[in-house]
Phi, psi and omega in degrees: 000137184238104179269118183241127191253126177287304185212115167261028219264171099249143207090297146199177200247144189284162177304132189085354178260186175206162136300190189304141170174165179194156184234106163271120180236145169210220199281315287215345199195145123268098186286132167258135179231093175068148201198065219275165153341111208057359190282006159304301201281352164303309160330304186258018152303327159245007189204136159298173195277314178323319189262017180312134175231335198209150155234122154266127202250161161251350168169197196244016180292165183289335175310350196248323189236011196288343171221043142343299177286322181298330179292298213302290208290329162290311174314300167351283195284329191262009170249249230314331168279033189040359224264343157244161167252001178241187192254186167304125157237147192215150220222098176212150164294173171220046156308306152295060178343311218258340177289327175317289213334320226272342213260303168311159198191091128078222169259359136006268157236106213254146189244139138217167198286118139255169171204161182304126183095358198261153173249121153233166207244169183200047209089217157308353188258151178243113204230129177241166212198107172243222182258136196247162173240074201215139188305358186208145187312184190175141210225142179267183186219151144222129230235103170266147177208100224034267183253015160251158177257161166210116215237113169221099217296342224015193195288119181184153147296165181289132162209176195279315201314334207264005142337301196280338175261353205245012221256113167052052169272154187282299187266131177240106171275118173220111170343128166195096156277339172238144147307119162356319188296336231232339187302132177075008186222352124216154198289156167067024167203169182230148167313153167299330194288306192279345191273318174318314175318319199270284150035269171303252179357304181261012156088358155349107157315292191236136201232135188242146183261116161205196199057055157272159175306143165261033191209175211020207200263138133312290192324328185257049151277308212287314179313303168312293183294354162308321215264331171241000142190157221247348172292176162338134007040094151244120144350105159272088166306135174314169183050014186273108170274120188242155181237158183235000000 
Protein backbone atom coordinates (compact mmCIF):
# COMPACT_ATOMS: atom_id res chain seq x y z
CA UNK A 1 0.00 0.00 0.00
CA UNK A 2 1.17 3.41 -1.05
CA UNK A 3 0.15 6.51 0.49
CA UNK A 4 0.62 10.12 -1.13
CA UNK A 5 0.03 12.92 0.36
CA UNK A 6 -1.94 15.37 -2.06
CA UNK A 7 -3.03 18.41 0.65
CA UNK A 8 -1.68 18.48 3.74
CA UNK A 9 -3.82 21.56 4.37
CA UNK A 10 -6.68 22.64 6.50
CA UNK A 11 -8.77 24.92 5.19
CA UNK A 12 -7.86 26.27 2.28
CA UNK A 13 -4.35 25.12 0.76
CA UNK A 14 -1.13 27.27 0.68
CA UNK A 15 0.34 27.95 -2.88
CA UNK A 16 1.46 25.11 -4.98
CA UNK A 17 -0.95 22.77 -2.56
CA UNK A 18 -4.39 21.37 -1.77
CA UNK A 19 -6.50 20.68 1.27
CA UNK A 20 -7.20 17.88 2.73
CA UNK A 21 -6.63 14.81 0.25
CA UNK A 22 -4.39 11.86 0.11
CA UNK A 23 -3.93 9.23 -2.69
CA UNK A 24 -3.98 5.51 -1.45
CA UNK A 25 -2.66 2.83 -3.82
CA UNK A 26 -1.88 -0.71 -4.44
CA UNK A 27 -1.24 -3.33 -7.78
CA UNK A 28 -5.06 -3.81 -7.44
CA UNK A 29 -6.57 -0.04 -6.72
CA UNK A 30 -6.81 4.01 -6.74
CA UNK A 31 -8.15 5.35 -3.92
CA UNK A 32 -8.63 9.40 -3.68
CA UNK A 33 -9.10 9.92 0.14
CA UNK A 34 -11.15 12.89 0.86
CA UNK A 35 -10.83 15.74 -2.14
CA UNK A 36 -10.11 19.39 -0.82
CA UNK A 37 -9.21 22.13 -2.94
CA UNK A 38 -6.54 21.71 -5.39
CA UNK A 39 -6.46 18.10 -5.00
CA UNK A 40 -7.07 17.66 -8.84
CA UNK A 41 -4.41 19.04 -10.11
CA UNK A 42 -1.93 17.34 -7.49
CA UNK A 43 -3.40 14.26 -8.20
CA UNK A 44 -2.34 14.00 -11.75
CA UNK A 45 1.23 14.70 -10.85
CA UNK A 46 0.94 10.69 -9.90
CA UNK A 47 -1.86 9.14 -11.37
CA UNK A 48 -3.52 9.71 -14.63
CA UNK A 49 -7.27 10.67 -13.80
CA UNK A 50 -8.23 7.72 -16.25
CA UNK A 51 -6.97 5.38 -13.66
CA UNK A 52 -8.87 6.92 -10.68
CA UNK A 53 -11.13 4.09 -9.68
CA UNK A 54 -12.57 5.22 -6.43
CA UNK A 55 -12.95 8.79 -3.66
CA UNK A 56 -13.82 8.11 -0.19
CA UNK A 57 -14.93 11.38 2.05
CA UNK A 58 -14.89 11.89 5.43
CA UNK A 59 -17.41 14.50 5.46
CA UNK A 60 -18.48 17.80 3.86
CA UNK A 61 -16.82 20.63 4.76
CA UNK A 62 -15.24 22.38 1.91
CA UNK A 63 -11.79 21.84 2.89
CA UNK A 64 -12.55 18.08 2.02
CA UNK A 65 -14.89 18.32 -0.74
CA UNK A 66 -14.29 21.23 -2.89
CA UNK A 67 -13.17 19.47 -6.12
CA UNK A 68 -15.20 17.02 -5.76
CA UNK A 69 -17.57 18.72 -8.28
CA UNK A 70 -14.51 19.50 -10.73
CA UNK A 71 -13.74 15.11 -10.74
CA UNK A 72 -17.22 14.93 -11.83
CA UNK A 73 -17.08 17.15 -14.66
CA UNK A 74 -13.66 15.10 -15.49
CA UNK A 75 -14.96 11.85 -15.29
CA UNK A 76 -17.57 13.31 -17.55
CA UNK A 77 -15.48 14.60 -20.01
CA UNK A 78 -12.75 11.61 -19.91
CA UNK A 79 -16.09 8.88 -20.83
CA UNK A 80 -17.19 10.93 -23.81
CA UNK A 81 -13.70 10.99 -25.04
CA UNK A 82 -13.50 7.10 -24.83
CA UNK A 83 -10.29 7.80 -22.70
CA UNK A 84 -12.28 5.74 -19.18
CA UNK A 85 -14.70 3.33 -19.59
CA UNK A 86 -16.07 3.33 -16.24
CA UNK A 87 -17.64 5.73 -14.05
CA UNK A 88 -16.26 7.30 -10.87
CA UNK A 89 -17.35 5.59 -7.33
CA UNK A 90 -17.60 7.68 -4.23
CA UNK A 91 -17.98 6.76 -0.84
CA UNK A 92 -20.04 9.03 1.88
CA UNK A 93 -22.56 9.14 4.88
CA UNK A 94 -25.40 10.52 4.25
CA UNK A 95 -25.79 12.05 7.37
CA UNK A 96 -26.26 15.07 5.37
CA UNK A 97 -29.01 14.23 2.85
CA UNK A 98 -29.13 17.21 0.49
CA UNK A 99 -24.62 17.12 0.37
CA UNK A 100 -24.93 13.10 -0.62
CA UNK A 101 -27.35 14.22 -2.82
CA UNK A 102 -24.78 16.64 -4.49
CA UNK A 103 -22.20 13.75 -5.28
CA UNK A 104 -23.60 11.50 -7.74
CA UNK A 105 -23.34 12.89 -11.65
CA UNK A 106 -25.28 11.08 -13.99
CA UNK A 107 -23.34 7.66 -15.19
CA UNK A 108 -20.47 9.34 -14.44
CA UNK A 109 -20.30 9.14 -11.03
CA UNK A 110 -22.10 6.65 -8.77
CA UNK A 111 -22.39 7.53 -5.09
CA UNK A 112 -22.65 5.35 -2.04
CA UNK A 113 -23.57 5.41 1.85
CA UNK A 114 -20.79 4.42 4.48
CA UNK A 115 -21.23 4.63 8.17
CA UNK A 116 -19.51 4.12 11.39
CA UNK A 117 -18.94 0.33 11.96
CA UNK A 118 -19.66 -0.87 7.83
CA UNK A 119 -16.63 -2.68 6.43
CA UNK A 120 -15.80 -1.80 2.67
CA UNK A 121 -13.58 -3.63 0.11
CA UNK A 122 -12.14 -1.68 -2.25
CA UNK A 123 -9.74 -3.87 -4.51
CA UNK A 124 -7.17 -5.02 -2.18
CA UNK A 125 -8.24 -2.72 0.43
CA UNK A 126 -10.14 -3.36 3.52
CA UNK A 127 -11.78 0.40 5.25
CA UNK A 128 -13.74 0.05 8.70
CA UNK A 129 -14.80 3.38 9.80
CA UNK A 130 -15.30 5.02 13.34
CA UNK A 131 -16.19 7.97 15.11
CA UNK A 132 -15.14 11.66 14.95
CA UNK A 133 -15.77 14.44 17.57
CA UNK A 134 -16.49 17.50 14.94
CA UNK A 135 -19.19 20.12 14.36
CA UNK A 136 -20.64 18.31 11.74
CA UNK A 137 -20.68 14.46 11.50
CA UNK A 138 -17.65 13.21 10.07
CA UNK A 139 -15.97 9.77 9.82
CA UNK A 140 -12.50 8.36 11.12
CA UNK A 141 -10.94 5.18 8.67
CA UNK A 142 -9.15 2.23 8.93
CA UNK A 143 -7.86 1.25 5.71
CA UNK A 144 -5.95 -2.53 5.53
CA UNK A 145 -4.03 -4.20 3.16
CA UNK A 146 -3.21 -7.66 4.46
CA UNK A 147 -1.34 -7.13 7.59
CA UNK A 148 -0.79 -3.39 7.42
CA UNK A 149 -2.80 -0.45 8.71
CA UNK A 150 -3.29 3.25 7.89
CA UNK A 151 -4.99 4.85 10.34
CA UNK A 152 -6.64 8.16 9.35
CA UNK A 153 -8.36 10.51 12.09
CA UNK A 154 -10.04 12.95 10.00
CA UNK A 155 -11.10 16.08 11.35
CA UNK A 156 -12.38 15.34 15.60
CA UNK A 157 -11.39 16.29 19.18
CA UNK A 158 -10.06 13.73 21.14
CA UNK A 159 -12.34 10.73 21.86
CA UNK A 160 -11.51 7.15 22.98
CA UNK A 161 -13.17 5.39 19.58
CA UNK A 162 -9.96 6.76 17.85
CA UNK A 163 -8.00 4.35 20.24
CA UNK A 164 -9.86 1.67 18.83
CA UNK A 165 -9.47 2.43 15.47
CA UNK A 166 -6.11 3.47 15.79
CA UNK A 167 -5.17 0.36 17.70
CA UNK A 168 -1.30 -0.97 16.41
CA UNK A 169 -1.61 1.14 12.75
CA UNK A 170 1.75 0.76 10.92
CA UNK A 171 0.74 4.43 9.88
CA UNK A 172 -1.31 7.30 11.96
CA UNK A 173 -2.34 10.40 9.81
CA UNK A 174 -3.70 12.28 12.30
CA UNK A 175 -4.93 15.65 12.39
CA UNK A 176 -3.27 18.34 14.25
CA UNK A 177 -4.68 21.77 13.50
CA UNK A 178 -3.99 23.25 16.94
CA UNK A 179 -1.11 24.26 18.82
CA UNK A 180 -0.78 23.33 22.78
CA UNK A 181 -1.83 26.46 23.57
CA UNK A 182 -5.19 26.22 21.80
CA UNK A 183 -5.95 22.95 24.16
CA UNK A 184 -9.21 23.40 25.46
CA UNK A 185 -10.13 26.54 23.77
CA UNK A 186 -11.35 25.46 20.44
CA UNK A 187 -13.55 22.48 19.31
CA UNK A 188 -13.37 19.81 16.69
CA UNK A 189 -9.74 19.44 16.40
CA UNK A 190 -6.81 18.15 17.97
CA UNK A 191 -3.47 19.78 19.64
CA UNK A 192 0.20 18.41 18.43
CA UNK A 193 0.11 17.35 22.41
CA UNK A 194 -3.35 15.08 21.87
CA UNK A 195 -2.08 13.85 18.03
CA UNK A 196 1.40 12.33 20.09
CA UNK A 197 -1.01 11.34 22.63
CA UNK A 198 -3.24 9.22 20.51
CA UNK A 199 -0.09 7.72 19.16
CA UNK A 200 1.17 6.55 22.46
CA UNK A 201 -2.11 5.08 23.24
CA UNK A 202 -2.78 3.02 19.91
CA UNK A 203 0.82 1.87 19.66
CA UNK A 204 1.18 3.81 16.42
CA UNK A 205 4.71 2.74 14.20
CA UNK A 206 4.36 6.16 12.96
CA UNK A 207 2.70 9.32 13.23
CA UNK A 208 2.24 11.83 10.15
CA UNK A 209 1.03 15.03 11.16
CA UNK A 210 -1.83 16.72 8.95
CA UNK A 211 -4.75 19.69 8.50
CA UNK A 212 -2.35 21.66 9.41
CA UNK A 213 -2.80 25.72 10.46
CA UNK A 214 -1.40 28.18 8.09
CA UNK A 215 0.01 30.14 10.88
CA UNK A 216 2.66 29.83 13.42
CA UNK A 217 6.37 27.47 13.23
CA UNK A 218 4.92 23.94 12.00
CA UNK A 219 8.22 22.48 13.73
CA UNK A 220 6.63 22.93 16.97
CA UNK A 221 3.16 20.83 16.37
CA UNK A 222 6.30 18.08 15.62
CA UNK A 223 8.29 19.15 18.90
CA UNK A 224 4.92 19.14 20.80
CA UNK A 225 3.50 15.88 19.95
CA UNK A 226 7.82 14.84 20.48
CA UNK A 227 6.51 15.29 24.25
CA UNK A 228 3.80 12.43 24.55
CA UNK A 229 5.02 9.89 22.05
CA UNK A 230 8.70 8.93 20.89
CA UNK A 231 8.16 7.08 17.65
CA UNK A 232 8.66 8.78 14.07
CA UNK A 233 7.15 11.94 13.44
CA UNK A 234 6.80 13.70 10.26
CA UNK A 235 5.00 16.88 8.82
CA UNK A 236 2.89 15.93 5.89
CA UNK A 237 3.94 17.71 3.05
CA UNK A 238 2.52 17.55 -0.28
CA UNK A 239 4.26 15.10 -2.62
CA UNK A 240 5.51 13.03 0.63
CA UNK A 241 5.19 9.23 0.09
CA UNK A 242 5.00 6.37 2.31
CA UNK A 243 4.64 2.53 0.87
CA UNK A 244 3.42 0.25 4.17
Amino acid sequence: MKLTILGPWGAYPAADSASASYLIQTESVNVLLDCGSGALAQLQRYLPLEELDAVVLTHYHTDHIADVYCLQHAAMILMQLGRRTKPIEIYAHDADPEAFATLAYGEYMHSHVIAVGDTLTLGDLTWTFGHTTHPVPCLSMRIEHGEQALVFTADTAWNDDLVRIGRNADLLLCESNLYNEYFGKIGGHLTAGEAGRLASQCGAKRLVLTHLPQYGDLGQLVREAQETYHGPIDLARTGDQYRL
